[in-house]
PAVEXMI-197399 format. One line per field, with one value per residue: residue in three letters; x, y, z of N, C-alpha, C in turn. Coordinates in Angstrom, 2 decimals. Layout:
aa c(ALA, ...)
n.px c(X, ...)
n.py c(Y, ...)
n.pz c(Z, ...)
ca.px c(X, ...)
ca.py c(Y, ...)
ca.pz c(Z, ...)
c.px c(X, ...)
c.py c(Y, ...)
c.pz c(Z, ...)
END
This chain:
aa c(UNK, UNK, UNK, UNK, UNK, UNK, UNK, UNK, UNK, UNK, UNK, UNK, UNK, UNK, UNK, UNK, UNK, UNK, UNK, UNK, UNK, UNK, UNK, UNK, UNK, UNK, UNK, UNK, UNK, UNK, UNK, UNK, UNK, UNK, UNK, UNK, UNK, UNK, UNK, UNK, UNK, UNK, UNK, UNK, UNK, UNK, UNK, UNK, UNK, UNK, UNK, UNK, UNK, UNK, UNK, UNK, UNK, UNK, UNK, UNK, UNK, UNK, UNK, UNK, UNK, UNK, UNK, UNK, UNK, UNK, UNK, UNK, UNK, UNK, UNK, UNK, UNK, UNK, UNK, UNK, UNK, UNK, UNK, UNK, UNK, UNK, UNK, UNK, UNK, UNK, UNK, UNK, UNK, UNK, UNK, UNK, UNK, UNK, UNK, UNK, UNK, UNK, UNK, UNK, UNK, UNK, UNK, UNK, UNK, UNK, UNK, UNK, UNK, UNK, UNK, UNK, UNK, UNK, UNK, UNK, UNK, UNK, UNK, UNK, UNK, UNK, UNK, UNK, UNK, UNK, UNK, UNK, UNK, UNK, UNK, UNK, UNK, UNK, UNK, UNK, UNK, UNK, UNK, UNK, UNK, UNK, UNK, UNK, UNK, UNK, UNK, UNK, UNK, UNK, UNK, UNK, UNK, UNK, UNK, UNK, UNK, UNK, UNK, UNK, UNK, UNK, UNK, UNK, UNK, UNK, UNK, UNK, UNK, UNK, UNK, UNK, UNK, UNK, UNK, UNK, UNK, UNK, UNK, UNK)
n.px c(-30.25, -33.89, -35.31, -37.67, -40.93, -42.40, -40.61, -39.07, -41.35, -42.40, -45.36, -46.46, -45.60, -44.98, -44.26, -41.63, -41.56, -40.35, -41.57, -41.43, -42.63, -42.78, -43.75, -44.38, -43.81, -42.23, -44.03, -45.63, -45.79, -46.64, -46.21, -44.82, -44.22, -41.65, -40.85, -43.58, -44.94, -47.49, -49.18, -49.42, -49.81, -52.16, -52.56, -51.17, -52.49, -54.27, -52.83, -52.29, -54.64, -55.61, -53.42, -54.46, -56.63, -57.08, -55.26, -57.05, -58.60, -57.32, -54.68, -52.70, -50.22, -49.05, -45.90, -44.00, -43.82, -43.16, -43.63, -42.37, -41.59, -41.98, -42.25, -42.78, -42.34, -42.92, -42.48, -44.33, -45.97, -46.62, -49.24, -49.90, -51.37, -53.26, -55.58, -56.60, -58.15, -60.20, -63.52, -65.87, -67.86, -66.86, -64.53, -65.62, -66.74, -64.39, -63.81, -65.59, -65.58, -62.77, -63.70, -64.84, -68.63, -71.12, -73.30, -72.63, -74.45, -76.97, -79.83, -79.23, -78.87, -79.66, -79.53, -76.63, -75.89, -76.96, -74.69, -72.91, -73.69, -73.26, -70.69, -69.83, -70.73, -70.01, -67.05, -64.82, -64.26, -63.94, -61.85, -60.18, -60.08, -59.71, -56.89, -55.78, -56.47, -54.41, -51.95, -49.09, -48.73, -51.19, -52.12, -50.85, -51.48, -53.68, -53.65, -52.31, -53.61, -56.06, -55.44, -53.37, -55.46, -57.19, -55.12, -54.41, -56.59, -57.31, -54.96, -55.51, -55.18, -55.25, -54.75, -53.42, -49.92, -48.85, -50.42, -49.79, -48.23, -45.97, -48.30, -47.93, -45.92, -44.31, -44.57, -41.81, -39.76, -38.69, -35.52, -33.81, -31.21, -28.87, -27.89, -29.96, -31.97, -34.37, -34.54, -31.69)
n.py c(68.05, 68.60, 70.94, 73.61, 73.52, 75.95, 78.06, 77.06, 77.31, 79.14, 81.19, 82.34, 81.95, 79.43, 76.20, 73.53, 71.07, 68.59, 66.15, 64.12, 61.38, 59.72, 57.03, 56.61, 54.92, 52.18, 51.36, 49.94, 51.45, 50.46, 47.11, 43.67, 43.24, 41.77, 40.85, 40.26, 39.19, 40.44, 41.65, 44.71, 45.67, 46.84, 49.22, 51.06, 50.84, 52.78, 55.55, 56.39, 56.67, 58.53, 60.82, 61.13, 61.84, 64.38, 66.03, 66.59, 68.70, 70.34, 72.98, 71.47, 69.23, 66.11, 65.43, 62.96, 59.79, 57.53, 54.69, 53.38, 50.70, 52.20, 54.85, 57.33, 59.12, 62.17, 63.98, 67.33, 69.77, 73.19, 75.39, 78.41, 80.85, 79.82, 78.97, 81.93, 82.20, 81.05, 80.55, 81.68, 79.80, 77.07, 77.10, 77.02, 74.22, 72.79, 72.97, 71.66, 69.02, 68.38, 68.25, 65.95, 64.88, 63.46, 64.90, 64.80, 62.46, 61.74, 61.76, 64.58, 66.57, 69.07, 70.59, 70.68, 72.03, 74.37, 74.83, 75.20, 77.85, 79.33, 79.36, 80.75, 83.43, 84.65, 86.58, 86.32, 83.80, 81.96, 83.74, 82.84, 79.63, 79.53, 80.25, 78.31, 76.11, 76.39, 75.69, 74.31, 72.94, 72.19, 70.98, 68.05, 67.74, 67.33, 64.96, 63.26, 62.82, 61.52, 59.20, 58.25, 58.08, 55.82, 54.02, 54.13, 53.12, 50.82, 49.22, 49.05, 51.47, 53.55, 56.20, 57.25, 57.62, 55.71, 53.04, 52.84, 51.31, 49.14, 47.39, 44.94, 43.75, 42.03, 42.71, 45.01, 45.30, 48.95, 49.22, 51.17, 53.33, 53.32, 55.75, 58.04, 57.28, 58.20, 59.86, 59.31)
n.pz c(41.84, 41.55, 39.43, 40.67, 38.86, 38.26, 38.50, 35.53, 33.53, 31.45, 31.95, 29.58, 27.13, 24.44, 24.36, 24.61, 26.88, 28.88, 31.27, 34.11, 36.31, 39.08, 40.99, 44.90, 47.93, 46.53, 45.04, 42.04, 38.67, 36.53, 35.02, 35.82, 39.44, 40.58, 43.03, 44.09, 41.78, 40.93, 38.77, 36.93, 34.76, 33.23, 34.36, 32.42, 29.91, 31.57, 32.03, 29.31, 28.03, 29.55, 28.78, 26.33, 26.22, 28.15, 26.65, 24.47, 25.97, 27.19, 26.42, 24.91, 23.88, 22.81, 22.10, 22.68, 24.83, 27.12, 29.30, 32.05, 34.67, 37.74, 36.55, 34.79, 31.38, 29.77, 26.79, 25.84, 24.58, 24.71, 25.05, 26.11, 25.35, 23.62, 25.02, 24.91, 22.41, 22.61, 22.92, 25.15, 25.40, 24.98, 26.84, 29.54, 28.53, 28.24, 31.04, 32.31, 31.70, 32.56, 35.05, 35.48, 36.75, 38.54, 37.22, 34.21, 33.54, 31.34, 32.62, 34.32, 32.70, 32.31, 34.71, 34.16, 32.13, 33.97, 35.21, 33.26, 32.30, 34.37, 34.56, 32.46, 32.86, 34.78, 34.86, 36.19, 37.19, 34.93, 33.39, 35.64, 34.71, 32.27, 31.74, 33.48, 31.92, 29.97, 31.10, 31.89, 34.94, 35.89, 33.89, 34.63, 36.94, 36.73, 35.20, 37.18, 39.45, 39.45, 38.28, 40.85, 42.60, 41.28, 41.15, 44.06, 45.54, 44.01, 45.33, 47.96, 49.80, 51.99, 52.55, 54.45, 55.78, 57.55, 57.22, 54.41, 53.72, 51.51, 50.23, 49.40, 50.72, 53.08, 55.94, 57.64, 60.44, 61.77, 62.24, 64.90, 64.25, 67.63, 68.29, 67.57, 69.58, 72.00, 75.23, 75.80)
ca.px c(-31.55, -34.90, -35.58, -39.39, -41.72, -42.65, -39.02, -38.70, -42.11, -42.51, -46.62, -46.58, -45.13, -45.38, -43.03, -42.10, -41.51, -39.92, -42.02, -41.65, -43.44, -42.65, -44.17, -44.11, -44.14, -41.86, -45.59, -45.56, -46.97, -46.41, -45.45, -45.27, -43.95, -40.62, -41.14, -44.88, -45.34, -48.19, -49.09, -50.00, -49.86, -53.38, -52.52, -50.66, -53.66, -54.89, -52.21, -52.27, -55.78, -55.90, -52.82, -54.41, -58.06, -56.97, -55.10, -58.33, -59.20, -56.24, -53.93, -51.14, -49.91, -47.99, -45.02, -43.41, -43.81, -42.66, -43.88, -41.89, -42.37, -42.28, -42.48, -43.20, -41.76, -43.83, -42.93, -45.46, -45.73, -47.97, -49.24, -51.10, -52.23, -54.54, -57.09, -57.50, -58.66, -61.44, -65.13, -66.40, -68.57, -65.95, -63.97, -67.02, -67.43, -63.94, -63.40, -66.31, -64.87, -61.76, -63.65, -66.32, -69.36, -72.44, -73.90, -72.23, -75.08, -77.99, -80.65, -78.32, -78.64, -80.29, -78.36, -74.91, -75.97, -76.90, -73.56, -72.40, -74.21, -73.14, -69.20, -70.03, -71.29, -68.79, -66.14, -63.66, -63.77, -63.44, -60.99, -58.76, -60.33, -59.03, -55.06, -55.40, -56.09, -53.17, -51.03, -48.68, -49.11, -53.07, -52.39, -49.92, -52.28, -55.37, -53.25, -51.75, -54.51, -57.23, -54.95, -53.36, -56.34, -56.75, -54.17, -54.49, -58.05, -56.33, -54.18, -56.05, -53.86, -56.35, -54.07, -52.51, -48.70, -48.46, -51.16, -49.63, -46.62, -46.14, -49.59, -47.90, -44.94, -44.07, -44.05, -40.67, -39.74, -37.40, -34.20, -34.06, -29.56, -28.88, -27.98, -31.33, -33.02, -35.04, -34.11, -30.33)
ca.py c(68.31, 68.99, 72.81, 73.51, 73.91, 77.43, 78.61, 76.57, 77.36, 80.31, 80.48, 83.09, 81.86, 78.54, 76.10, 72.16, 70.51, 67.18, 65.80, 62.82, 61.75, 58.52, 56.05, 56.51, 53.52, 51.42, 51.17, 49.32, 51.75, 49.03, 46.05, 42.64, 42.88, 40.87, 40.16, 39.17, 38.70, 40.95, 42.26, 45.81, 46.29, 46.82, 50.80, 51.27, 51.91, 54.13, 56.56, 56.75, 56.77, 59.88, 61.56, 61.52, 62.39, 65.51, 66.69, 67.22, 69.45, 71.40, 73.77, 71.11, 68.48, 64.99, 64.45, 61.58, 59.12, 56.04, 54.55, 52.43, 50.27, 53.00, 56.20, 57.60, 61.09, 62.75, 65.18, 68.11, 71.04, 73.69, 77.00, 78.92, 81.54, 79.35, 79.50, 83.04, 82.33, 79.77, 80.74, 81.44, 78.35, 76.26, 77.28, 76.30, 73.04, 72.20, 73.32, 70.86, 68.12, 68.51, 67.62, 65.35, 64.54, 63.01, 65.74, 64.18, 61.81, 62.49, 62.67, 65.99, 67.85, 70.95, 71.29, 70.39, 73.39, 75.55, 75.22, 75.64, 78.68, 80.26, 79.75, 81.49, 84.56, 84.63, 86.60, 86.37, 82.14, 82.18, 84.20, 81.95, 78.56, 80.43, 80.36, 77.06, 75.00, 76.30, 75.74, 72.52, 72.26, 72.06, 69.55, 67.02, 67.35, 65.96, 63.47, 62.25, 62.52, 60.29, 57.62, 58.01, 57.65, 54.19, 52.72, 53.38, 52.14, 49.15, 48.36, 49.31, 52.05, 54.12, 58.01, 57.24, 57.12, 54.88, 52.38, 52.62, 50.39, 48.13, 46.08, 43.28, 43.16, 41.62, 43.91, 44.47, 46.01, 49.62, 49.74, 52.72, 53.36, 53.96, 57.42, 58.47, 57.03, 59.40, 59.60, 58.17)
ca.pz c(42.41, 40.49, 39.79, 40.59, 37.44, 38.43, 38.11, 34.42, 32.84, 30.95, 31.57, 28.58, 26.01, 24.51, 24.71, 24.32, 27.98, 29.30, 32.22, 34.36, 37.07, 39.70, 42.05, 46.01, 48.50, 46.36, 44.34, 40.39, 38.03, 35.26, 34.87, 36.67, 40.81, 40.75, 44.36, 44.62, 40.53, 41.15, 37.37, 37.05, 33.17, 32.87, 34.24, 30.92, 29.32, 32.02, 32.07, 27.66, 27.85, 30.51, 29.31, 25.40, 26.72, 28.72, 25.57, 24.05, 26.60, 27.73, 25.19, 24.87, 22.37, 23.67, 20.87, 23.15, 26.01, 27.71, 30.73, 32.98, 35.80, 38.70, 36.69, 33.21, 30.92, 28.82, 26.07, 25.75, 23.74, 25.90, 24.41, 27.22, 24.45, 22.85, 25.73, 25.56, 21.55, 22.92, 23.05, 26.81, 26.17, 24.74, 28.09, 30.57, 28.57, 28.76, 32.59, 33.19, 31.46, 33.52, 36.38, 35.50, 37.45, 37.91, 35.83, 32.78, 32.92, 30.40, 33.37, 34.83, 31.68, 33.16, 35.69, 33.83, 31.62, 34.30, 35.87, 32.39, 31.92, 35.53, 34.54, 30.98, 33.20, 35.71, 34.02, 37.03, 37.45, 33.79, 33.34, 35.67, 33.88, 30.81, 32.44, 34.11, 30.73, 29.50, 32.48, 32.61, 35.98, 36.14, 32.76, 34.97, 38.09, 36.30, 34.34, 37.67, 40.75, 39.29, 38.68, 41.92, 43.12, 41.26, 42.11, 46.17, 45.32, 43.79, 46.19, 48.97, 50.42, 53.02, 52.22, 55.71, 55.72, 58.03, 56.81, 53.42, 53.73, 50.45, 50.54, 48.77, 51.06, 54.53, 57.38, 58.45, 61.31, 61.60, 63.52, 64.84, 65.16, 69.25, 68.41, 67.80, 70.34, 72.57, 76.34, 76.46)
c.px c(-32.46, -34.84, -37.47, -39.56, -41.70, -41.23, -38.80, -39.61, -42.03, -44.38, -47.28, -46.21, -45.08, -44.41, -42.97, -41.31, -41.34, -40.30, -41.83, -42.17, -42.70, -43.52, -43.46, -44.25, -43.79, -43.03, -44.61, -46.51, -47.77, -46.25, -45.93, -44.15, -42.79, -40.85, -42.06, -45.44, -46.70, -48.27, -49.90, -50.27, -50.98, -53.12, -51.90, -51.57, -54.57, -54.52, -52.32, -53.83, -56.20, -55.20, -53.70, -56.18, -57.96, -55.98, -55.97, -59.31, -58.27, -55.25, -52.69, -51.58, -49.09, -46.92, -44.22, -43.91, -43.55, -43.04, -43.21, -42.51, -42.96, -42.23, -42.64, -42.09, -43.06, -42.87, -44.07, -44.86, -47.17, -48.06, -50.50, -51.57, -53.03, -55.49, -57.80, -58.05, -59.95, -62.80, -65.48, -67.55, -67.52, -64.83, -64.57, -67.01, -66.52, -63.36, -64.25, -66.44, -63.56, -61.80, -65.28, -66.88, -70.94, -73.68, -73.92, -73.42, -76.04, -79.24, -80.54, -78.71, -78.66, -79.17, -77.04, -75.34, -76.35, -75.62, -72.53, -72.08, -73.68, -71.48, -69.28, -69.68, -70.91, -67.18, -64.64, -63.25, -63.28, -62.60, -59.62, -59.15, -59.33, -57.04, -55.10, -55.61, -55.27, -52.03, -50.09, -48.68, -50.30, -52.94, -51.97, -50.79, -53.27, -55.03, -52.92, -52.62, -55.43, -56.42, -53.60, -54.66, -56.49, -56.52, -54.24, -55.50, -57.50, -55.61, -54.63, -55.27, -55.13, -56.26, -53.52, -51.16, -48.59, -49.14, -50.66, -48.57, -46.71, -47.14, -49.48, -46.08, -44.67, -43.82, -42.42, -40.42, -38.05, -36.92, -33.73, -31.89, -29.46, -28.38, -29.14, -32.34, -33.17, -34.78, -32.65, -30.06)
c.py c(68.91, 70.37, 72.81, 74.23, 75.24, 78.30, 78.01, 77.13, 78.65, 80.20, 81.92, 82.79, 80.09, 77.59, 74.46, 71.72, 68.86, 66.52, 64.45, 62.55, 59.97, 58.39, 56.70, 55.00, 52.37, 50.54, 50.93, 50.57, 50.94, 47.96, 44.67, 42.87, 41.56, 40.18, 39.63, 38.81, 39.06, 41.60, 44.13, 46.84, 47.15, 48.59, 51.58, 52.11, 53.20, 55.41, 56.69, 57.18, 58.46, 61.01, 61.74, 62.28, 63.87, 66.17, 67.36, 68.18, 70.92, 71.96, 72.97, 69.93, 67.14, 64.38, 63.04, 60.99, 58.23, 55.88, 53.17, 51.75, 51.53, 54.75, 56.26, 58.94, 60.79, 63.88, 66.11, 69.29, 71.99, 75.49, 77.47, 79.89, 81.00, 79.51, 80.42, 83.59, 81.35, 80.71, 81.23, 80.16, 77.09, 76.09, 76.63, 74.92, 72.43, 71.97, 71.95, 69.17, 67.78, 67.74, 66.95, 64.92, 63.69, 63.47, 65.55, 63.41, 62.49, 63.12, 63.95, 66.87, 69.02, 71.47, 71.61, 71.99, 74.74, 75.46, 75.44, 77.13, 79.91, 80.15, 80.94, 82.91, 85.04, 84.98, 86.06, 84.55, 81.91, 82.71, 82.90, 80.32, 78.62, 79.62, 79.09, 75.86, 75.46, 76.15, 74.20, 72.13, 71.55, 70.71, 68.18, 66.91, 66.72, 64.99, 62.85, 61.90, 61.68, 59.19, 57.44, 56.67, 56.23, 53.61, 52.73, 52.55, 50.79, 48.44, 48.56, 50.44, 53.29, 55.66, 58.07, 56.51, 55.46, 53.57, 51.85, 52.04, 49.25, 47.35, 45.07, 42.79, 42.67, 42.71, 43.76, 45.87, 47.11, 49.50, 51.06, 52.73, 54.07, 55.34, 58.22, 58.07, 57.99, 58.99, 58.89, 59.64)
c.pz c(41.34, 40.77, 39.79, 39.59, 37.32, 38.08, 36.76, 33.50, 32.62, 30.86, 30.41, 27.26, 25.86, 24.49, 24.64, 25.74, 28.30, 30.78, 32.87, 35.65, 37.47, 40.76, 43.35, 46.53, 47.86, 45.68, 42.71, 39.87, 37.03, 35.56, 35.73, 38.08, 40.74, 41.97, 44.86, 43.15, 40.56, 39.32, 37.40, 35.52, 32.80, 33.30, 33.08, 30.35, 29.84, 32.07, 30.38, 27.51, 28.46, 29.41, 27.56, 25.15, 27.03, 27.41, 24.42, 24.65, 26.87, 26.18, 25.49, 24.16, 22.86, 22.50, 21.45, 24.39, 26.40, 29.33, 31.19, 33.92, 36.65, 38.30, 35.02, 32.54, 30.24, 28.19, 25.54, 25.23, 24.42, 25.18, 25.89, 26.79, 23.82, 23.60, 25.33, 23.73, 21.74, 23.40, 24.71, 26.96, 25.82, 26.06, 29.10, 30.27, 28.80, 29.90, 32.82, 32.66, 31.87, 34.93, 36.19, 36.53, 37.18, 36.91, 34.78, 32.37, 32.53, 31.37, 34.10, 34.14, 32.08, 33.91, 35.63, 33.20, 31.82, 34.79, 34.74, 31.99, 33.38, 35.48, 33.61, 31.65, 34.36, 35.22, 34.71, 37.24, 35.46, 33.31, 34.16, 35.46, 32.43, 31.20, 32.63, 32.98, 29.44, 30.12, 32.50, 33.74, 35.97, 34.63, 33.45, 36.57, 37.62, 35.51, 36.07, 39.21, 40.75, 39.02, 39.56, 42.35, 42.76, 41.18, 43.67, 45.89, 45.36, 45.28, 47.39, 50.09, 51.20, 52.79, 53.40, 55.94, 56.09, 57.65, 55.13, 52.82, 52.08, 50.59, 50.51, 49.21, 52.56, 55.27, 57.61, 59.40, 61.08, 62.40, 63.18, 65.58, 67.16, 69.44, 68.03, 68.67, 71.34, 74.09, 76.87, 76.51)
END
């Protein structure tokens, strides 16, 4: 059985970490779909692209990786003392590159740099901005929620269990064994 992160991570000290992460719903992260020859390569680049993007933001380093069909590792090297040598605007700019928005675009400016300017001066959200881009959790949540996200997109998957059955496979119906059935 896995041990949870929180019990492994030391979030003081810095440290080199073996991550891996899998597919739900019998979902392709990679590859080509043996059963409907469905191709899904093209996420390859989205997960290398993310995971070497958000390294430029967050206090960590990626010495290895391999991505499979239905799941990936990562090696990472994570210092959560480097934050607290980062600027308070260097902090702000990369909190808000973390979670980009329409602000990013050039007509925003103002406003990107007042909400720049109101983390800066906010010692207490700053302060835990500070912690959280040195955090491997908070690094492996924003590598792995946006491309969630598109792949349900992709495949059309609604975020409702039940709705989210293989898209690209035949319904089949459960048998439910006669010792669980309700009322005998």
């Amino acid at each position: 059985m896995a041990i949870a992160r929180k019990n492994i991570v030391d979030k003081e000290m810095p440290g080199f970490y073996h991550c891996t992460n899998r597919c739900v719903r019998r979902a392709f992260l990679c590859g080509i779909d043996e059963l409907t020859g469905y191709d899904c390569s093209h996420r390859k680049s989205w997960l290398e692209n993310r995971m070497k993007s958000l390294c430029n933001i967050f206090a960590v380093e990626i010495f290895a990786y391999a991505v499979m069909d239905n799941h990936y590792h990562i090696v990472l090297y994570v210092d959560p003392r480097a934050p607290q040598h980062w600027s308070d605007e260097e902090v702000a700019e990369r909190w808000l590159q973390v979670y980009p928005s329409r602000l990013d675009k050039p007509e925003y400016a103002t406003q990107r740099e007042m909400k720049k300017q109101a983390i800066i001066h906010d010692p207490d959200r700053l302060a835990i901005y500070r912690e959280r881009l040195g955090d491997l959790s908070w690094y492996m949540r924003r590598l792995n929620e946006p491309l969630a996200k598109l792949s349900n997109q992709e495949e059309n998957c609604t975020g409702r269990f039940y709705k989210c059955l293989p898209w690209h496979l035949p319904c089949r119906a459960i048998v439910v064994p006669p010792m669980f059935k309700f009322g005998s």
